[in-house]
C-alpha positions as CSV (number, residue, x, y, z in Angstrom):
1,X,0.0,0.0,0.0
2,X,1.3,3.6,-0.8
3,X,0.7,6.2,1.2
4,X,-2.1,7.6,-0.7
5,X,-3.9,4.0,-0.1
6,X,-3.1,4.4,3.8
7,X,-4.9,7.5,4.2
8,X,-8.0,6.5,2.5
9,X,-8.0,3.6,4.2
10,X,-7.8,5.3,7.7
11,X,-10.8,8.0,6.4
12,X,-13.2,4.8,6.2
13,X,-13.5,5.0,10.0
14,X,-14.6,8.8,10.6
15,X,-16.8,8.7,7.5
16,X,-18.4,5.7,8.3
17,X,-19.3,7.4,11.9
18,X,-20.6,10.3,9.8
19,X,-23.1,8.2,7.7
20,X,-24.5,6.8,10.7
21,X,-25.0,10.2,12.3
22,X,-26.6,11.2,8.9
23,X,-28.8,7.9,9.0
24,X,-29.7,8.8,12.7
25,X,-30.8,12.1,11.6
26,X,-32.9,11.1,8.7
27,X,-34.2,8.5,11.5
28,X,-35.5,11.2,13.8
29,X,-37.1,12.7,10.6
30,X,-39.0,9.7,9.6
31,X,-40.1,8.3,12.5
32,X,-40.3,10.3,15.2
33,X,-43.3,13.3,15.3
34,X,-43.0,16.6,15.8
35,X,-43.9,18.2,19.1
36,X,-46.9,19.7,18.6
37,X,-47.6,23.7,19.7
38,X,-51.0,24.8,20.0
39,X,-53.2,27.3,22.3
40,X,-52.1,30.8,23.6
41,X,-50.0,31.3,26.5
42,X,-49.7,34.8,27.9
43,X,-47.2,36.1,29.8
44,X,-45.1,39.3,30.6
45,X,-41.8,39.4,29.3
46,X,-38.2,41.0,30.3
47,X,-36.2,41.4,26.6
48,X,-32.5,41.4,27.7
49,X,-30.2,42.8,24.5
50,X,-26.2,42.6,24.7
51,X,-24.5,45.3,23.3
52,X,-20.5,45.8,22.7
53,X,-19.7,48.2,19.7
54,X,-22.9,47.5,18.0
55,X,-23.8,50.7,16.5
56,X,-24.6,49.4,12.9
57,X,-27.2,47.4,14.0
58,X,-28.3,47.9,17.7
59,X,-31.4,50.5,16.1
60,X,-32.9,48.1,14.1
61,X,-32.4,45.5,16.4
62,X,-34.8,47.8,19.3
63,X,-36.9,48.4,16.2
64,X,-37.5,44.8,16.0
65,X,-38.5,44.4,19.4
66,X,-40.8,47.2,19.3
67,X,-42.8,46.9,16.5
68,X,-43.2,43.0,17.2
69,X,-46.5,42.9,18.0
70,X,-46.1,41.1,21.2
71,X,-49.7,40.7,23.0
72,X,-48.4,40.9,26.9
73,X,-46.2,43.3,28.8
74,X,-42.7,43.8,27.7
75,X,-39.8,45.8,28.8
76,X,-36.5,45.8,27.0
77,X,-33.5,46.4,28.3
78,X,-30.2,47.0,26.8
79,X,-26.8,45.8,28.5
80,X,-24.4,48.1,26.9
81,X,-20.8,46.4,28.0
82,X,-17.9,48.9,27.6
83,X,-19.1,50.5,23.7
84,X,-16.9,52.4,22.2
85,X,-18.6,53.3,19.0
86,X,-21.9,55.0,19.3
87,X,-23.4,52.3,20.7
88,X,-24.2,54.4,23.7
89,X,-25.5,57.2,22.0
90,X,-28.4,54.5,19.6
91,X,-29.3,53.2,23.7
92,X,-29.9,57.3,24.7
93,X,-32.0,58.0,21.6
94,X,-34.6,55.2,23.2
95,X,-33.9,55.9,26.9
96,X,-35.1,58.9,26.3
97,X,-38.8,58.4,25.1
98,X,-38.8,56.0,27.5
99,X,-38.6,53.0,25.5
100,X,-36.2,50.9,26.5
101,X,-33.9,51.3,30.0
102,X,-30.3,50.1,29.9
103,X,-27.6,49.3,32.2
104,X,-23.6,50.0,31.4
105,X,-20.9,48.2,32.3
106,X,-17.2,48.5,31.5
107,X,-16.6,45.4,28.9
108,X,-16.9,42.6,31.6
109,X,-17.8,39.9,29.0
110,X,-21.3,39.0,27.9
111,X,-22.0,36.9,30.9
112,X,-21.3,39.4,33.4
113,X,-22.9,41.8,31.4
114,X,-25.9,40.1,31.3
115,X,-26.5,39.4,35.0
116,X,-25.9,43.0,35.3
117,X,-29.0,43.3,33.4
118,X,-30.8,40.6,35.0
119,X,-31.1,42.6,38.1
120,X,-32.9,45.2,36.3
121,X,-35.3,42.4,34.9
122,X,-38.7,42.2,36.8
123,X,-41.4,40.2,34.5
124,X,-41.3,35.9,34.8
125,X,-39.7,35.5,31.6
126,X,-36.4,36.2,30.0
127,X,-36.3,36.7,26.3
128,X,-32.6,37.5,25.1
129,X,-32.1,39.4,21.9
130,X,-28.6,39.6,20.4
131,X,-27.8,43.4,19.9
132,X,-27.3,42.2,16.0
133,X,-30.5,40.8,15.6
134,X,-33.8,41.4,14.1
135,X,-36.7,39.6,15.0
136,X,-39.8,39.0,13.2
137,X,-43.5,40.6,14.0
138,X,-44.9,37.7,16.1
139,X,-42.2,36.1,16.9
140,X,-42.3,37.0,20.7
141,X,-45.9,35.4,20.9
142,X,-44.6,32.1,19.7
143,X,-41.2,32.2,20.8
144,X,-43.3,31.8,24.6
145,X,-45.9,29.8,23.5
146,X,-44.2,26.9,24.3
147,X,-43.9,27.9,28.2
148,X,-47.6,26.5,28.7
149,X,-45.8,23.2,29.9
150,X,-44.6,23.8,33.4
151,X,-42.1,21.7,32.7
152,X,-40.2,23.8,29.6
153,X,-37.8,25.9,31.7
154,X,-36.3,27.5,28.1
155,X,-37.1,28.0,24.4
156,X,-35.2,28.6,21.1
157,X,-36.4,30.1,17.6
158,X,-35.5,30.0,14.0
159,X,-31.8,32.1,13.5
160,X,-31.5,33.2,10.0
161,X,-29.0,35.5,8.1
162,X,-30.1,39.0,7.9
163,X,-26.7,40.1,5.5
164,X,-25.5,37.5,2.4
165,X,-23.4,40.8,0.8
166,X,-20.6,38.4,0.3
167,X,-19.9,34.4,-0.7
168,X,-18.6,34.1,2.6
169,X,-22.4,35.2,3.9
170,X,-24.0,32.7,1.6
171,X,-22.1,29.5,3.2
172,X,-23.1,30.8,6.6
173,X,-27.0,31.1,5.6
174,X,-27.4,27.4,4.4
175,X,-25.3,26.6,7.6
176,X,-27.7,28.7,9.6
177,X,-30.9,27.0,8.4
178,X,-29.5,23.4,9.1
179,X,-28.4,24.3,12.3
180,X,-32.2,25.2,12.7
181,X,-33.7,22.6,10.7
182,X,-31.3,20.6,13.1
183,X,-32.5,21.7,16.2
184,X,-36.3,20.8,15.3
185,X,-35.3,17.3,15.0
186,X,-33.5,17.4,18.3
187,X,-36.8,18.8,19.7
188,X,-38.2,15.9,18.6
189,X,-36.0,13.5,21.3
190,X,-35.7,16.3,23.7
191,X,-32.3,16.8,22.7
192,X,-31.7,20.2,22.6
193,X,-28.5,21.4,24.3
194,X,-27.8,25.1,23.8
195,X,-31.0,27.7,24.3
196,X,-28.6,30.3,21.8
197,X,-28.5,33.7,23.5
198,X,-29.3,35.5,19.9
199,X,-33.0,34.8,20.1
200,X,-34.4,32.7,23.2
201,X,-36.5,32.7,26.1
202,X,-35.9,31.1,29.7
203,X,-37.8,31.5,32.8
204,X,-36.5,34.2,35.0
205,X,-36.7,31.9,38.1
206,X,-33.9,29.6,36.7
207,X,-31.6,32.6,36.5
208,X,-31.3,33.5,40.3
209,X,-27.6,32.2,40.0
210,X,-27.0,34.5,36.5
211,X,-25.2,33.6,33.6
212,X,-21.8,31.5,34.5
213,X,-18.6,33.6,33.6
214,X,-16.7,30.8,33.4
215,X,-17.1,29.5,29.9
216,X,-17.6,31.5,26.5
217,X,-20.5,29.4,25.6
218,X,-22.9,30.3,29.0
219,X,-26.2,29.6,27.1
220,X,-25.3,25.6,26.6
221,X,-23.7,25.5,29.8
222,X,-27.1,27.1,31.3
223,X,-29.2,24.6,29.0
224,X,-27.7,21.5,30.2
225,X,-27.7,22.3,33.9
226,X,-31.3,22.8,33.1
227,X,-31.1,19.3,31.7
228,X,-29.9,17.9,34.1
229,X,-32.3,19.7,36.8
230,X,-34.9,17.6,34.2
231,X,-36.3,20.6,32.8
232,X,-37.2,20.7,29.1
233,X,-36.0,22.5,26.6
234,X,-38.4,23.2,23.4
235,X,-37.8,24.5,19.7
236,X,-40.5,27.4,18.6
237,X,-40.4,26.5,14.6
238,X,-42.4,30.0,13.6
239,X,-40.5,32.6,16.0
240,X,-37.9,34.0,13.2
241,X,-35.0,36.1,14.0
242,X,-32.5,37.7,11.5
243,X,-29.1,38.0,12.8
244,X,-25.9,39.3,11.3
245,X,-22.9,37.5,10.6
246,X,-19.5,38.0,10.0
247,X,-18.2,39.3,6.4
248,X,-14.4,38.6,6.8
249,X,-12.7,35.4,7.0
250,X,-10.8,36.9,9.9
251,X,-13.9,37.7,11.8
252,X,-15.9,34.5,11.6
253,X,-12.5,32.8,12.4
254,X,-12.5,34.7,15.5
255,X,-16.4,34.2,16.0
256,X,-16.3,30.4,15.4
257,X,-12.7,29.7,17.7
258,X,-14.7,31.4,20.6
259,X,-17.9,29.2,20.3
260,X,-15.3,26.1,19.5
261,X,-13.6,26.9,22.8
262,X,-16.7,27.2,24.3
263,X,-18.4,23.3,23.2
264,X,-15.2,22.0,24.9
265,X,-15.6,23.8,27.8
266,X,-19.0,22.8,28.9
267,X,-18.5,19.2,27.4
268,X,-15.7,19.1,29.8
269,X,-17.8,20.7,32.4
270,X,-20.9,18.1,32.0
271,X,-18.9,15.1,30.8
272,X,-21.8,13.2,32.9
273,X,-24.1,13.8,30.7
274,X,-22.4,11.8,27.9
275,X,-24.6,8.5,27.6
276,X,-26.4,9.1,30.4
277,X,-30.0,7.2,30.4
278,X,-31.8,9.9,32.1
279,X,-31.3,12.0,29.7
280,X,-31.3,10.1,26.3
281,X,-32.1,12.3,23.7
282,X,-28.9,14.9,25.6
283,X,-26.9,12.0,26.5
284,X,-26.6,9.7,23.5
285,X,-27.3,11.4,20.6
286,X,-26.8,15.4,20.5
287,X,-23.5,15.4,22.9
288,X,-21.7,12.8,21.3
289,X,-22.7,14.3,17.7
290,X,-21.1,17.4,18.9
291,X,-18.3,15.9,20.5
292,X,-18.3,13.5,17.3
293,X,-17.2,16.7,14.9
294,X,-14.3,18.1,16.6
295,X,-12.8,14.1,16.1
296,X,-14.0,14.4,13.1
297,X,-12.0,17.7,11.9
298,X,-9.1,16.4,13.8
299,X,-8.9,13.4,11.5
300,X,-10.4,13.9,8.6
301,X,-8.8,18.1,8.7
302,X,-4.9,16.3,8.2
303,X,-6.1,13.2,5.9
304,X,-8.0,15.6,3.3
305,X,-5.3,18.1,3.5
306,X,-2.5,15.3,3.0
307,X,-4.7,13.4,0.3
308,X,-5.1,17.2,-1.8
309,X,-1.1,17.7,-1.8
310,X,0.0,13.9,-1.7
311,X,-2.5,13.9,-4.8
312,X,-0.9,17.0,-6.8
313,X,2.6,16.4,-5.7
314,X,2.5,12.2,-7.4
315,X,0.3,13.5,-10.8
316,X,1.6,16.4,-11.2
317,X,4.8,18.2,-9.6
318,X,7.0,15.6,-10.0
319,X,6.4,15.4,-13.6
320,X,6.9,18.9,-14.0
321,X,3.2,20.1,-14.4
322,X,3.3,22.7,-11.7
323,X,0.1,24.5,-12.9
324,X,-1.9,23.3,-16.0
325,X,-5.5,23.3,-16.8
326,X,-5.7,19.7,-15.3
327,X,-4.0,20.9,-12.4
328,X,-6.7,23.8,-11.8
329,X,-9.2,20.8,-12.7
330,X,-7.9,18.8,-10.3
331,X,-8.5,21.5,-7.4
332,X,-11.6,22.2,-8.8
333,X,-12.4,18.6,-8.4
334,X,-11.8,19.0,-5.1
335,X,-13.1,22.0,-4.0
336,X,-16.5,21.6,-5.6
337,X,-19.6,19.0,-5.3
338,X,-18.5,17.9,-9.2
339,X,-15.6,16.0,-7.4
340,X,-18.2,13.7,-6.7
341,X,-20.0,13.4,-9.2
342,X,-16.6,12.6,-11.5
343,X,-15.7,10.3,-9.1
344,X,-19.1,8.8,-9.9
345,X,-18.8,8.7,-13.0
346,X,-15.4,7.4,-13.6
347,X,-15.9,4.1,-11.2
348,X,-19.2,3.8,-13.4
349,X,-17.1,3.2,-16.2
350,X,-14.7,1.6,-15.1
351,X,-11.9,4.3,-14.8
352,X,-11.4,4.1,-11.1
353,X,-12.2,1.1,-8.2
354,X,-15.2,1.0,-6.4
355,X,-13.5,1.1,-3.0
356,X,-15.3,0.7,0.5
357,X,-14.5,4.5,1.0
358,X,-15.8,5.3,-2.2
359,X,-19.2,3.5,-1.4
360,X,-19.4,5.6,2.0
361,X,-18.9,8.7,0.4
362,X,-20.9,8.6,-2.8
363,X,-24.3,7.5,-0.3
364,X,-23.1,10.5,2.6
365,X,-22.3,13.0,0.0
366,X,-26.2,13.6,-1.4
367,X,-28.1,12.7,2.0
368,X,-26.3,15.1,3.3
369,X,-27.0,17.6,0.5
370,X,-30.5,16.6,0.9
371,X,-30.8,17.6,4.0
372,X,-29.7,21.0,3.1
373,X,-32.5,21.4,0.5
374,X,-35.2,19.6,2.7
375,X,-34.1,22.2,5.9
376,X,-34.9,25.6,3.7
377,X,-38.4,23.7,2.5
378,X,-39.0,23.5,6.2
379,X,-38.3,26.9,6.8
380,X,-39.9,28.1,3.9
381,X,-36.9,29.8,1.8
382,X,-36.7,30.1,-1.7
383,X,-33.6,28.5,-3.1
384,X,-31.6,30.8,-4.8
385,X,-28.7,31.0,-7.3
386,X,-26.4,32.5,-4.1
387,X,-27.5,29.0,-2.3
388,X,-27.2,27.0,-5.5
389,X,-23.6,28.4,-6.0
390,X,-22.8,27.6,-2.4
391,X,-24.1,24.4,-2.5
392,X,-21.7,23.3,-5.1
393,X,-18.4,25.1,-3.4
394,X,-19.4,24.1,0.2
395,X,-16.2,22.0,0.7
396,X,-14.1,25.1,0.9
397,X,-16.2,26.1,3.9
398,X,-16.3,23.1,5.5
399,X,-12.8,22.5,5.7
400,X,-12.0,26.3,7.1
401,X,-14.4,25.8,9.9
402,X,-12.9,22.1,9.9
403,X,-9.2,23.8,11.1
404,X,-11.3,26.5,14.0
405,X,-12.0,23.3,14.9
406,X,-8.8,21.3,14.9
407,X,-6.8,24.9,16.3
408,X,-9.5,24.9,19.3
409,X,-8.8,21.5,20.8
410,X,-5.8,23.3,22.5
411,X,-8.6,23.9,25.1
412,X,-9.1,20.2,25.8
413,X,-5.7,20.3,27.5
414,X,-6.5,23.8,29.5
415,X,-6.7,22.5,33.0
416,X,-9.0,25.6,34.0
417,X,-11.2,27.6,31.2
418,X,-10.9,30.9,30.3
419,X,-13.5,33.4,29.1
420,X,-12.4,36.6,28.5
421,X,-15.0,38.4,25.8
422,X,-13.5,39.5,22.6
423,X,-16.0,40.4,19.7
């Protein structure tokens, strides 16, 4: 065996892990039935928004809020945590008429921040509202709905992408509407694990302790103590929220190492969660899946990058084809969906073996695009050309959010965590 033949050979085992995550997914789908939501449930609500330099977007965000229709009492108040932009100035413009109130802190992180809010807070439910974020009219109303069980201590809506300016923005709006999409099936096996601070609600009562400042990710380390306390945790499928993310590779590197660091920390934090039979739909299906990935981009990160240049450096650099049009082809092969479907082809003619890695991939590949398509039906997008086009060049994507990944597993060896908030 060459080395070439070695490296496929050890992929097998992560992607054979990944088509059985895929299967369990379409699993859930299939057989499993929604939880339904039905009725009116009326309550008053505290809307707690986080603000740190978010001058571009904190008006529309209060906007949002207030033209939401929302049927109860509300009070909104903004957490404005050490701004140096005019930030500040947006939060007096609404102070002023007596719309909003707002607390200011001197850039202690979001957590702290928020707890400063919290005090402020004085109606039974917590609804917090990223200061990038837009929600949609009626969204409030159903975001709470779910709170008619006594036993749902937290809800989560819909996150979509308010700006796709960019390619960069297109890859993170089909990612957004899985992660959604994803979350509705987890609702299905009470298996959700992170109420998202950009757009959920909690009741206030399971707050008394605050926010914990002791992990960047607060809101899954919140969620499963509240899983653990056997609280549940529900999905509202028709509250909507438009959030903005990053344009720049350098800021969603940043954005996505911080929420990396974060997963690590709390798994560390509630390892005895993992598998555990009180909590099945926690315990043996979403943890491991996210503990699953970051194995996943630690393996699979080095064998794709060694199979790319192993691959050009035996067809083509040694024989002195440094860049050709069948070098740029074979990139393009790679770094596209068509990579796949050549592979197809050429085994289907006989050109190339049809390997046991081959096999896992070809049947992993379009489920797993399928999922994609069925997740923006669900959430009633049109497809467009933006999403067609980042369809086909999602591997690019993948793999850069593949190496936050594989950087961030320095914090499994951390013996204490650190959060220290740097948007």
């Amino acid at each position: 065996m060459n080395i070439l033949q070695i490296i496929e050979a050890i992929a097998i085992i992560p992607t054979l892990f990944l088509l059985i995550i895929v299967f369990l997914q379409y699993s859930i789908l299939l057989f499993t039935p929604k939880k339904k939501i039905s009725g009116k449930f009326k309550s008053s609500v505290s809307i707690l928004v986080p603000a740190h330099n978010e001058g571009q977007n904190l008006e529309k965000t209060i906007e949002s809020i207030l033209n939401s229709g929302f049927k109860g009492k509300k009070e909104i108040i903004v957490i404005d945590d050490g701004s140096t932009d005019n930030t500040t100035q947006i939060i007096k413009k609404f102070e002023e008429k007596k719309l909003v109130r707002s607390v200011r802190t001197n850039h202690i992180g979001k957590s702290r921040a928020m707890n400063e809010g919290l005090k402020l807070a004085k109606y039974e439910i917590a609804v917090t509202v990223d200061g990038d974020t837009k929600i949609e009219k009626g969204s409030l109303d159903k975001l709470i709905l779910p709170f008619k069980d006594e036993k749902v201590a937290a809800t989560i809506g819909v996150i979509k992408v308010a700006n796709t300016h960019n390619p960069l923005t297109w890859f993170q709006r089909l990612e957004y509407l899985y992660y959604s999409f994803y979350k509705s099936l987890c609702d299905r096996i009470d298996g959700i694990i992170s109420a998202t601070g950009t757009f959920s609600a909690i009741r206030k009562k399971y707050l008394n302790r605050g926010y914990s400042s002791k992990f960047y990710s607060e809101d899954i380390d919140l969620t499963l103590n509240l899983i653990k306390s056997g609280y549940k945790i529900r999905f509202a499928p028709e509250a909507i929220a438009y959030t903005f993310v990053p344009e720049s590779l350098k800021g969603l590197a940043r954005q996505r190492y911080r929420w990396c660091r974060g997963c690590i920390q709390v798994m560390k934090e509630h390892s005895d969660l993992f598998f555990n039979r009180k909590h099945l739909g926690a315990g043996f299906f979403s943890l491991p899946v996210l503990l699953y990935w970051y194995w996943h981009s630690l393996v699979m990160g080095l064998l794709i990058f060694l199979q790319i240049f192993l691959g050009y450096y035996t067809y083509f650099y040694i024989y002195g084809s440094i860049l050709s049009f069948e070098v740029i082809k074979y990139f393009f092969y790679w770094l596209s969906v068509f990579g796949m479907v050549n592979l197809s082809y050429q085994i289907l003619i006989g050109n190339f073996p049809l390997t046991l890695l081959a096999i896992l991939n070809i049947i992993a590949v379009p489920l797993t695009y399928l999922m994609y398509f069925y997740s923006m039906r669900q959430l009633r997008e049109k497809i467009t050309v933006k999403d067609i086009l980042a369809l086909i060049f999602m591997f690019p994507y993948w793999i850069l959010i593949m190496a936050v990944q594989v950087y961030s597993n320095r914090e499994w060896l951390r013996p204490e965590p650190k959060n220290r908030w740097d948007k």
